[in-house]
BALOBA-1460 file (C-alpha; in Angstrom, 3 decimals):
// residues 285
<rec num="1" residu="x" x="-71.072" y="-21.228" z="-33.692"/>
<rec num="2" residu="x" x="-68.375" y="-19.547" z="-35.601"/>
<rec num="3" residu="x" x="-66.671" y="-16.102" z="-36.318"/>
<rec num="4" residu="x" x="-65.665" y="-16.856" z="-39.676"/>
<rec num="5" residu="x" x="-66.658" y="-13.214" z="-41.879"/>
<rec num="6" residu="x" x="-67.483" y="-15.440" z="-44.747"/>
<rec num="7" residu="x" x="-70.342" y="-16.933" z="-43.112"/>
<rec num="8" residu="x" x="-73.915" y="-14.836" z="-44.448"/>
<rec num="9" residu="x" x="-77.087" y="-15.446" z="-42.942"/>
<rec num="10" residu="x" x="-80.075" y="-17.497" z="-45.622"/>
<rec num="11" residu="x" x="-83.142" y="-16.415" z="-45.585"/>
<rec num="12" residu="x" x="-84.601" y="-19.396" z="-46.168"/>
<rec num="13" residu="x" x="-82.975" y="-22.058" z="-43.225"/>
<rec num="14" residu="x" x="-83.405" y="-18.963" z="-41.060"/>
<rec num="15" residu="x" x="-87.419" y="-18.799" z="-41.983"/>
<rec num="16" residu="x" x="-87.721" y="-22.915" z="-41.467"/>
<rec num="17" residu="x" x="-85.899" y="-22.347" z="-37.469"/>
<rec num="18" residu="x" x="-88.521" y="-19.972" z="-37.081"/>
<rec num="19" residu="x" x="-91.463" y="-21.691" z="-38.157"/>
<rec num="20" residu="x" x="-90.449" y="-24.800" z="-35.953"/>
<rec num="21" residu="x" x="-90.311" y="-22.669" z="-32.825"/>
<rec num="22" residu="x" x="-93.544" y="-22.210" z="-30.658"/>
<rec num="23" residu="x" x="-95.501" y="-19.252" z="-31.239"/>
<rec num="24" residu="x" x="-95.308" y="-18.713" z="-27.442"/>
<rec num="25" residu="x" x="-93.013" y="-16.093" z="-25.502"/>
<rec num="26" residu="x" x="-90.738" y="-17.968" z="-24.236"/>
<rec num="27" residu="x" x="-90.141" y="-19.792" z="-27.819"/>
<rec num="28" residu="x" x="-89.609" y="-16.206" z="-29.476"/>
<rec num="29" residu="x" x="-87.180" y="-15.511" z="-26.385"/>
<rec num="30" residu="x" x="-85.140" y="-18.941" z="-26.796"/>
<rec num="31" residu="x" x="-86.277" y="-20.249" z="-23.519"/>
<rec num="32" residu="x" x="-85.587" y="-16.711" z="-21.077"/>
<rec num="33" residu="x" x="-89.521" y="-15.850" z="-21.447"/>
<rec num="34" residu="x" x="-90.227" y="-17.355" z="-17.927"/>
<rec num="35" residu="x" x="-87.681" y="-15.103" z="-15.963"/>
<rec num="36" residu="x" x="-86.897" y="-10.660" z="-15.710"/>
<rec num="37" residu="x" x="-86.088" y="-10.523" z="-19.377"/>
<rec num="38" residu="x" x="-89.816" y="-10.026" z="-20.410"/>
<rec num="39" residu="x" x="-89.713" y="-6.965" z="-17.832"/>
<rec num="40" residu="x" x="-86.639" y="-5.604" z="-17.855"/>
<rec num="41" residu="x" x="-85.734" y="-5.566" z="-21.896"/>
<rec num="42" residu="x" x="-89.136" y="-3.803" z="-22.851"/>
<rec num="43" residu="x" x="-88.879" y="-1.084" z="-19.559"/>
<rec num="44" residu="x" x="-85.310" y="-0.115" z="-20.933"/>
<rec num="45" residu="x" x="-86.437" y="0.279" z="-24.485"/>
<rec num="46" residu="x" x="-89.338" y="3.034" z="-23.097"/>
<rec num="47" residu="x" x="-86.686" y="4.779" z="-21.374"/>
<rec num="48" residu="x" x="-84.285" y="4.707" z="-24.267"/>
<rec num="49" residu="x" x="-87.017" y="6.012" z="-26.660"/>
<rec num="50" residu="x" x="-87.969" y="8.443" z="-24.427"/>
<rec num="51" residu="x" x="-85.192" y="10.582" z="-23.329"/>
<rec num="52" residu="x" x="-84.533" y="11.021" z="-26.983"/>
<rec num="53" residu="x" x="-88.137" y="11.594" z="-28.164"/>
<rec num="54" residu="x" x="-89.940" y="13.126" z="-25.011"/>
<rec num="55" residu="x" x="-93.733" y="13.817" z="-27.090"/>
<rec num="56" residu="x" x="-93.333" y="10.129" z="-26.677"/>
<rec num="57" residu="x" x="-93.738" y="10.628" z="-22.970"/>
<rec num="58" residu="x" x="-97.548" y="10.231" z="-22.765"/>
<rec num="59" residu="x" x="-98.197" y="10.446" z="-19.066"/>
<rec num="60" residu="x" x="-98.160" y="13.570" z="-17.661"/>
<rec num="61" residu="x" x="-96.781" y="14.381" z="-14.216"/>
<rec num="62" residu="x" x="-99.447" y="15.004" z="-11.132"/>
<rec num="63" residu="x" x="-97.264" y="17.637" z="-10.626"/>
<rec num="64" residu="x" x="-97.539" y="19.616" z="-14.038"/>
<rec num="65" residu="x" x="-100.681" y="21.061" z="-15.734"/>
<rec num="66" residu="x" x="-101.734" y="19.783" z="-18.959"/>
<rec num="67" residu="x" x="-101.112" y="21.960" z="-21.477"/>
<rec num="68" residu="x" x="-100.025" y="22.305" z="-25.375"/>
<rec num="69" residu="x" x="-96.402" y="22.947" z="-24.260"/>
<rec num="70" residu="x" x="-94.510" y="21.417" z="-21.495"/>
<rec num="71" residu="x" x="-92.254" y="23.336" z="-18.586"/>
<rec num="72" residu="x" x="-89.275" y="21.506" z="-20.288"/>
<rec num="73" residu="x" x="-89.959" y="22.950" z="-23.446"/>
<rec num="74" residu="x" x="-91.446" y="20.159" z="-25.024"/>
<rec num="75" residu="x" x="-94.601" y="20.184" z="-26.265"/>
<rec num="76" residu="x" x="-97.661" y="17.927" z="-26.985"/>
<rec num="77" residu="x" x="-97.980" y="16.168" z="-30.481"/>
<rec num="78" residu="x" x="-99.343" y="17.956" z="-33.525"/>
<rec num="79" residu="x" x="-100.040" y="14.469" z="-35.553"/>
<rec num="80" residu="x" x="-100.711" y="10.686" z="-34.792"/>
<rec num="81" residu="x" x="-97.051" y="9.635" z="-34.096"/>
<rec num="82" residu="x" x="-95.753" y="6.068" z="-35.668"/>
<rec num="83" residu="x" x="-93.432" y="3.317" z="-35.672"/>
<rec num="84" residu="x" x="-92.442" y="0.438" z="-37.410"/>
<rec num="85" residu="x" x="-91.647" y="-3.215" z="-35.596"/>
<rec num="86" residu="x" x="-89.426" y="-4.918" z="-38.244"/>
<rec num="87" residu="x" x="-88.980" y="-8.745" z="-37.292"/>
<rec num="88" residu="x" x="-91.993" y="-7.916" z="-35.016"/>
<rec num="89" residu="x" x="-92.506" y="-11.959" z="-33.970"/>
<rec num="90" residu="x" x="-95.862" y="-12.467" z="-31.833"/>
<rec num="91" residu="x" x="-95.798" y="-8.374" z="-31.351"/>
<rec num="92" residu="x" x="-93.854" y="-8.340" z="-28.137"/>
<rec num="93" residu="x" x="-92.213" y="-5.216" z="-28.340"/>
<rec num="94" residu="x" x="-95.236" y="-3.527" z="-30.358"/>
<rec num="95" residu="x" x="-97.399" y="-3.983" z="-27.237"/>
<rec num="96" residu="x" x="-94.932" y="-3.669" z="-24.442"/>
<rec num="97" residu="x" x="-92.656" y="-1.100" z="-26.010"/>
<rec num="98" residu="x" x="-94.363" y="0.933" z="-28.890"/>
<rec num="99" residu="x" x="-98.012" y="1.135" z="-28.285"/>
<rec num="100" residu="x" x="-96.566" y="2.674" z="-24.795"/>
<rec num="101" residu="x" x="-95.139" y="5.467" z="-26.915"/>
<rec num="102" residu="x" x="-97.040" y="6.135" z="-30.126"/>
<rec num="103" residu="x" x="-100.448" y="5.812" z="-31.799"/>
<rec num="104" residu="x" x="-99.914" y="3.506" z="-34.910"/>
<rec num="105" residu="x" x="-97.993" y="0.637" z="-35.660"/>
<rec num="106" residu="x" x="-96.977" y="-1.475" z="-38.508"/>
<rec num="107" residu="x" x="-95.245" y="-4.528" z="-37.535"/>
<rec num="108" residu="x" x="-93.619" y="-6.317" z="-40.322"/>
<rec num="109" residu="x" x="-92.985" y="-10.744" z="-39.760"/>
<rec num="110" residu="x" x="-92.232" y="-13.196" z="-41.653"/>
<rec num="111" residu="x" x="-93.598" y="-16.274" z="-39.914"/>
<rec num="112" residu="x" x="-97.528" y="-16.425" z="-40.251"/>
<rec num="113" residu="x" x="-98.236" y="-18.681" z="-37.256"/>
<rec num="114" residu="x" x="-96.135" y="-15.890" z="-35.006"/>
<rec num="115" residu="x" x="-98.292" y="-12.763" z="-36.884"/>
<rec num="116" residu="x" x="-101.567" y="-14.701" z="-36.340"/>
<rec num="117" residu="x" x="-100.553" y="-15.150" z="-32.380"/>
<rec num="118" residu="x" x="-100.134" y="-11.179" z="-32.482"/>
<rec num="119" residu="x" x="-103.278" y="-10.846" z="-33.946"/>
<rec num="120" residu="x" x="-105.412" y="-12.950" z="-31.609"/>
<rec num="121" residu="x" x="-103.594" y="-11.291" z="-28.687"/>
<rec num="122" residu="x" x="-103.961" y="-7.693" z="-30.116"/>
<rec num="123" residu="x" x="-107.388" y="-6.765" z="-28.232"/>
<rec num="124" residu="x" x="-105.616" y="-6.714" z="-25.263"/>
<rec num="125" residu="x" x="-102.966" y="-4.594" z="-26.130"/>
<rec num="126" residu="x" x="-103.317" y="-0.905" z="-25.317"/>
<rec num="127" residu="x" x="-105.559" y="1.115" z="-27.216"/>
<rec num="128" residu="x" x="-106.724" y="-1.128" z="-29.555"/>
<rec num="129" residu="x" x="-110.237" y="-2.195" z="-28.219"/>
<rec num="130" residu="x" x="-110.732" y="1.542" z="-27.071"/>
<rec num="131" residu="x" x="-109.718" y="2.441" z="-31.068"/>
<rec num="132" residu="x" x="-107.119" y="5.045" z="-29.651"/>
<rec num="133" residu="x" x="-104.366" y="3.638" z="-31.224"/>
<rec num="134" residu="x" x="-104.041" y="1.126" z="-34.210"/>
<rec num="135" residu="x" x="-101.728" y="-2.309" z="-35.144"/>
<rec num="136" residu="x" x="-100.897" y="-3.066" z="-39.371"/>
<rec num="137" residu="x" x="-99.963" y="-6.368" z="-39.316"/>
<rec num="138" residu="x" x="-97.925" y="-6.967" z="-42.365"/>
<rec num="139" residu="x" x="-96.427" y="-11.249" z="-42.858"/>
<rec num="140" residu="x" x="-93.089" y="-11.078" z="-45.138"/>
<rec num="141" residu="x" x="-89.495" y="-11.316" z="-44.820"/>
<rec num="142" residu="x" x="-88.087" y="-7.647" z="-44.164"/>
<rec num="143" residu="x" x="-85.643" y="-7.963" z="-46.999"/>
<rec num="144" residu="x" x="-88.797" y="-7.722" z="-49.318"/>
<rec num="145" residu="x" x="-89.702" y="-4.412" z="-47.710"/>
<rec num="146" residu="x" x="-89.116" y="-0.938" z="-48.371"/>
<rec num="147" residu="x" x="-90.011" y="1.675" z="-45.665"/>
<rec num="148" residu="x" x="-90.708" y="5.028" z="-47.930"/>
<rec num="149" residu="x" x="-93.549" y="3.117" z="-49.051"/>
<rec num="150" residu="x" x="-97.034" y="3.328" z="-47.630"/>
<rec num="151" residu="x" x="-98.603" y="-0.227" z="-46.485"/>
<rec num="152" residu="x" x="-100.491" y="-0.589" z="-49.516"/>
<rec num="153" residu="x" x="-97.664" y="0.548" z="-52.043"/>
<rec num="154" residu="x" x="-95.567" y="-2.590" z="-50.778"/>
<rec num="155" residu="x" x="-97.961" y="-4.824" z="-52.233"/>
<rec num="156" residu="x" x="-100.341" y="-7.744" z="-51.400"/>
<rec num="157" residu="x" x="-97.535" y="-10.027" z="-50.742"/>
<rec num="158" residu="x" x="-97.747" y="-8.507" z="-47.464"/>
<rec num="159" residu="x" x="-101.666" y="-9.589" z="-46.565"/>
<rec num="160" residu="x" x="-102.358" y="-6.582" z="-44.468"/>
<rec num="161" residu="x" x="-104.435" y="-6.372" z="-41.694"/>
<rec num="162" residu="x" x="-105.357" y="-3.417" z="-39.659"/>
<rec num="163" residu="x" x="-106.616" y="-3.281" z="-35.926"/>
<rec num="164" residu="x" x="-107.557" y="-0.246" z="-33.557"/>
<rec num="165" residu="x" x="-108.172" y="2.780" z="-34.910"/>
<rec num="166" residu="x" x="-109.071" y="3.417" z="-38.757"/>
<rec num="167" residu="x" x="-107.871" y="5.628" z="-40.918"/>
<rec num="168" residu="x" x="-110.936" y="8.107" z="-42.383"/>
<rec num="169" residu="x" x="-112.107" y="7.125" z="-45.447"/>
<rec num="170" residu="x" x="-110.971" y="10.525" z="-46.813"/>
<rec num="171" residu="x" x="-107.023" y="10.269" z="-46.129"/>
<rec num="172" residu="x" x="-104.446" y="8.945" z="-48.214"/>
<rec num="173" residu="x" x="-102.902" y="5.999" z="-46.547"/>
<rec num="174" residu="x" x="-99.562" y="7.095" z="-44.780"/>
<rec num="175" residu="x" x="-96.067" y="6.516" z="-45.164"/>
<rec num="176" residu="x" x="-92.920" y="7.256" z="-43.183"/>
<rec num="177" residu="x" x="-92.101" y="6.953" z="-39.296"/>
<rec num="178" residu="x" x="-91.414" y="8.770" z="-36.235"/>
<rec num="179" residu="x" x="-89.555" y="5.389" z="-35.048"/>
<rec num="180" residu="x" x="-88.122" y="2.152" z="-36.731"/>
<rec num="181" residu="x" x="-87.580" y="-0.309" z="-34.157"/>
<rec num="182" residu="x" x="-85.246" y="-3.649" z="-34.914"/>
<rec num="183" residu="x" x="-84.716" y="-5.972" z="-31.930"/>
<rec num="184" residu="x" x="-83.444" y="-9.054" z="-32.602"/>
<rec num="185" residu="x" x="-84.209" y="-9.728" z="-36.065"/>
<rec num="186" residu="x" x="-81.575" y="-7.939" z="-37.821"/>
<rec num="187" residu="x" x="-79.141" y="-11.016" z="-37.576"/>
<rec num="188" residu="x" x="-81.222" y="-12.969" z="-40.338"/>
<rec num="189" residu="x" x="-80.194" y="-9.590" z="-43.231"/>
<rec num="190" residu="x" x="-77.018" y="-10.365" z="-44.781"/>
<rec num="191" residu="x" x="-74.312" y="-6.442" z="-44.716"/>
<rec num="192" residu="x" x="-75.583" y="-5.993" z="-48.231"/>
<rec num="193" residu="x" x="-79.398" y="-5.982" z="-47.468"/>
<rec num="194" residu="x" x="-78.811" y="-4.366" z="-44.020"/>
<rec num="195" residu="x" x="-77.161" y="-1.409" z="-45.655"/>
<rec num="196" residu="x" x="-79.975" y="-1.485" z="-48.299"/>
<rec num="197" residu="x" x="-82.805" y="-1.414" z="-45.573"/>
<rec num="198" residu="x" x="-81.170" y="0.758" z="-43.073"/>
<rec num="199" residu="x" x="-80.899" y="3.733" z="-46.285"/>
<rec num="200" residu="x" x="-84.392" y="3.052" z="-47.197"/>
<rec num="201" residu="x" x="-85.518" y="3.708" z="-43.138"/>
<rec num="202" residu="x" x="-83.522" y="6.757" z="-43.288"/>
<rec num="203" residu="x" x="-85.213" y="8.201" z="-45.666"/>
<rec num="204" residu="x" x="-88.287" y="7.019" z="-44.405"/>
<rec num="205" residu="x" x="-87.808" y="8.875" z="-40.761"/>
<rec num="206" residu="x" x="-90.402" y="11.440" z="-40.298"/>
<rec num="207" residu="x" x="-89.372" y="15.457" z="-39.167"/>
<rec num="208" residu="x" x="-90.175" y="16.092" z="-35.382"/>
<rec num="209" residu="x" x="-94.168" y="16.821" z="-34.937"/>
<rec num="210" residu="x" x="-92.649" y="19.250" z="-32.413"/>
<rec num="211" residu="x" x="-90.437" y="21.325" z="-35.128"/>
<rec num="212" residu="x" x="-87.437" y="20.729" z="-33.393"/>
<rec num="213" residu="x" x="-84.821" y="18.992" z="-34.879"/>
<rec num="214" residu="x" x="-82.759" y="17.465" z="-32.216"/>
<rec num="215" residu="x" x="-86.475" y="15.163" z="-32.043"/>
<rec num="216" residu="x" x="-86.525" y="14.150" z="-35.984"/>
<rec num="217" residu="x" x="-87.709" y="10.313" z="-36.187"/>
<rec num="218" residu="x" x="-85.114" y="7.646" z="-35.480"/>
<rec num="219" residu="x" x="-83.848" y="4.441" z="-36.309"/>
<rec num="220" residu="x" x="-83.713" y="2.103" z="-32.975"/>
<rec num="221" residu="x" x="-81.328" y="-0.456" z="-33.666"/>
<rec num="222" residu="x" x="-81.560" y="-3.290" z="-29.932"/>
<rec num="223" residu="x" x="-79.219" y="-6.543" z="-30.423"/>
<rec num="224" residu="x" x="-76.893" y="-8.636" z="-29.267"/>
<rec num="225" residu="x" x="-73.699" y="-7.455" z="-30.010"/>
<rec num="226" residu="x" x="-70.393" y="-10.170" z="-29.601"/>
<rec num="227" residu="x" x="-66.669" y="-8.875" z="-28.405"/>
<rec num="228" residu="x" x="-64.725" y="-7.086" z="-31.393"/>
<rec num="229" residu="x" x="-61.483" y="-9.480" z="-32.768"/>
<rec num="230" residu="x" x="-58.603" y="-9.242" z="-30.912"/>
<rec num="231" residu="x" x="-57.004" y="-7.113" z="-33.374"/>
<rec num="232" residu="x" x="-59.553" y="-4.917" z="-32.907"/>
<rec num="233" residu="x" x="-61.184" y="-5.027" z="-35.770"/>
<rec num="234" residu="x" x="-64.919" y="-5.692" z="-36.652"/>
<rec num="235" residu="x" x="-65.971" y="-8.971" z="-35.584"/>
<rec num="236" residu="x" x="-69.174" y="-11.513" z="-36.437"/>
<rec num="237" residu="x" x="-70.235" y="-14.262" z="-34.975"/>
<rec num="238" residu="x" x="-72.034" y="-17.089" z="-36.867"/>
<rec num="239" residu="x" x="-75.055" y="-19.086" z="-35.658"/>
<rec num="240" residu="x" x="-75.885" y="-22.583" z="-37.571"/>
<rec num="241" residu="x" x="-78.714" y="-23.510" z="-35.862"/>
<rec num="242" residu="x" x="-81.188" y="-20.473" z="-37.143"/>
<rec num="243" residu="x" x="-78.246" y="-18.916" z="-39.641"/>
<rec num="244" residu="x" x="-77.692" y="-15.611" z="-38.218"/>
<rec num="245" residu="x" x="-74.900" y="-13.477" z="-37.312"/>
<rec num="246" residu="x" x="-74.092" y="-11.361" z="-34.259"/>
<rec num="247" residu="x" x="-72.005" y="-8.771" z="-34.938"/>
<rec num="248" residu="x" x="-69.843" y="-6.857" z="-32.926"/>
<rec num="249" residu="x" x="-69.753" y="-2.805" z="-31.450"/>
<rec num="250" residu="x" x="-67.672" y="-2.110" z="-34.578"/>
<rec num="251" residu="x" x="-69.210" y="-4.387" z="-36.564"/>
<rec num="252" residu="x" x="-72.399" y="-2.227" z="-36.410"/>
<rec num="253" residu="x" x="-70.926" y="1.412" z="-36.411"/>
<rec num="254" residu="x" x="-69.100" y="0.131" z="-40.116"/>
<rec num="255" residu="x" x="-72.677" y="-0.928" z="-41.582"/>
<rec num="256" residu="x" x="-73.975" y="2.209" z="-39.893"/>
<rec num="257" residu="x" x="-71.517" y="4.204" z="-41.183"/>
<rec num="258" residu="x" x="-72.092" y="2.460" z="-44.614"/>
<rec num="259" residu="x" x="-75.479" y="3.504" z="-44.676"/>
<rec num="260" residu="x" x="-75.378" y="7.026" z="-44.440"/>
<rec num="261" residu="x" x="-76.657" y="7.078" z="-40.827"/>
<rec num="262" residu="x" x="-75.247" y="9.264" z="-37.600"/>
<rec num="263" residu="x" x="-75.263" y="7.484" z="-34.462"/>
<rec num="264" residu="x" x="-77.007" y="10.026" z="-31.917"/>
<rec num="265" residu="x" x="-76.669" y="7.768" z="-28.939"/>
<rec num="266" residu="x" x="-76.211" y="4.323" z="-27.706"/>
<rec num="267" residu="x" x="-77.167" y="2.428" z="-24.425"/>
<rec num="268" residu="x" x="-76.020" y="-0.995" z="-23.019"/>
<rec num="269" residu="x" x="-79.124" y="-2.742" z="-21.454"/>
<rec num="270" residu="x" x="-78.368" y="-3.346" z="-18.009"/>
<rec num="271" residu="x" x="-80.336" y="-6.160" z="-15.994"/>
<rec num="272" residu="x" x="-80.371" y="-9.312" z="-18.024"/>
<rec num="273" residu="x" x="-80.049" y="-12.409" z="-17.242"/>
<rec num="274" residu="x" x="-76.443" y="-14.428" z="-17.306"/>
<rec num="275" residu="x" x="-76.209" y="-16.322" z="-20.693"/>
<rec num="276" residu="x" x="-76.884" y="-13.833" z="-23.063"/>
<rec num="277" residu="x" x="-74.480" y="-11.685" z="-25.625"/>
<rec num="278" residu="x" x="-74.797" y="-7.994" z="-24.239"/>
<rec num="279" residu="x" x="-77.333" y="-5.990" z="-25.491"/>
<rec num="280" residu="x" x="-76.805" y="-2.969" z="-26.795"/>
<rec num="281" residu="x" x="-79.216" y="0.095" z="-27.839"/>
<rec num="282" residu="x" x="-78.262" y="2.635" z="-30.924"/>
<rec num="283" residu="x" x="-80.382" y="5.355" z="-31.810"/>
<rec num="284" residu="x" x="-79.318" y="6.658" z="-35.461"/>
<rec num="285" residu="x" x="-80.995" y="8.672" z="-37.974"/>
């Protein structure tokens, strides 16, 4: 590894480290699928996501009626809520995170052997046999995305496939999101395309089914983050193996900041195992 700022992730050696690692979880993981990190990472991203977006909460308490609004003032969903799962890998997070917390998904991934994984493991996920809830899988690198756009306006280079629940034959096809979710795949986008993607998801953020503001979509930004210089000053780290960086606290908050985007709140996950970089969780919009 190296810290060395000049150092910019390729696309293309980071692409050929994925598609020589197993399409298993413990190969999307690096080797800590076997141990608490496959419980405790996606239990802290629910949480997260859900004290800032509580019509994400969908299991009612024994102890409250159902009803249209909630004692704590929030109240049920108007719409079909949805997120996005950019660097989505074998669909990890989409079925232990998201399909916990919305109705529609549209994972974006750039390695076909890990999107055809997700797809043969997708019956089992929640909602998707029953037709509640529904999976897009889209295969492409994110940097060839663009978030305002509906599935089908980004093109056929995306080969999209839809599971679960279908969209009537007599509505348009949707666009925009109630969540954008990156974990662990934003290390493979150079400053320059993260800025460009993290403007486009901005704008692509959905206004609160609820009507109240303080709920608008978000941006969920989970990764490792390294120690800032010791100056102080923003800091990278530089990976050669699968040519990624991990950047640092202030690292993120300048991109952030670059990209027109307020940081509402941010979360360290607690729990992991020893060997990692710490994790932290920003929610931005």
């Amino acid at each position: 590894m190296s810290s060395l700022d000049e150092e910019e992730p390729n696309l293309e050696k980071g692409l050929q480290y994925w598609e020589n690692t197993p399409a298993t979880l413990n190969g999307v993981l690096g080797g800590f699928g076997t141990g608490t990190l496959p419980r405790v990472d996606p239990l802290g991203s629910r949480q997260f996501a859900q004290s800032l977006l509580p019509y994400t909460v969908r299991v009612k308490s024994v102890l409250r009626p159902l009803a249209a609004d909630d004692d704590d003032g929030s109240q049920s969903p108007l719409r079909r809520i949805r997120a996005l799962d950019v660097g989505a890998g074998i669909g990890r997070v989409t079925a232990n995170v998201l399909l916990h917390l919305v109705d529609d998904v549209v994972m974006v991934e750039p390695i076909p052997k890990f999107v055809e994984q997700a797809v043969n493991a997708a019956e089992k996920w929640k909602g998707i046999s029953s037709k509640e809830k529904s999976v897009t899988f889209l295969t492409g690198p994110l940097q060839h995305f663009d978030p305002r756009k509906t599935v089908k306006d980004n093109g056929e280079e995306f080969k999209p496939r839809r599971m679960g629940w279908a969209l009537p034959p007599t509505e348009e096809d949707e666009s925009g999101y109630d969540i954008v979710w990156c974990q662990w795949a934003l290390g493979h986008l150079s400053d320059a395309d993260l800025v460009t993607f993290f403007k486009q998801a901005r704008e692509s953020l959905r206004r609160s089914p609820t009507g109240r503001a303080q709920e608008d979509g978000l941006v969920v930004v989970k990764e490792n983050v390294c120690r800032d210089s010791h100056e102080g000053e923003p800091a990278v780290v530089f990976d050669y193996d699968d040519s990624s960086v991990t950047r640092s606290n202030l690292k993120w908050l300048q991109i952030f900041k670059e990209a027109g985007l307020t940081l509402i709140r941010d979360k360290v996950q607690e729990g992991l195992p020893d060997g990692l970089f710490e994790v932290r969780m920003y929610a931005l919009r």
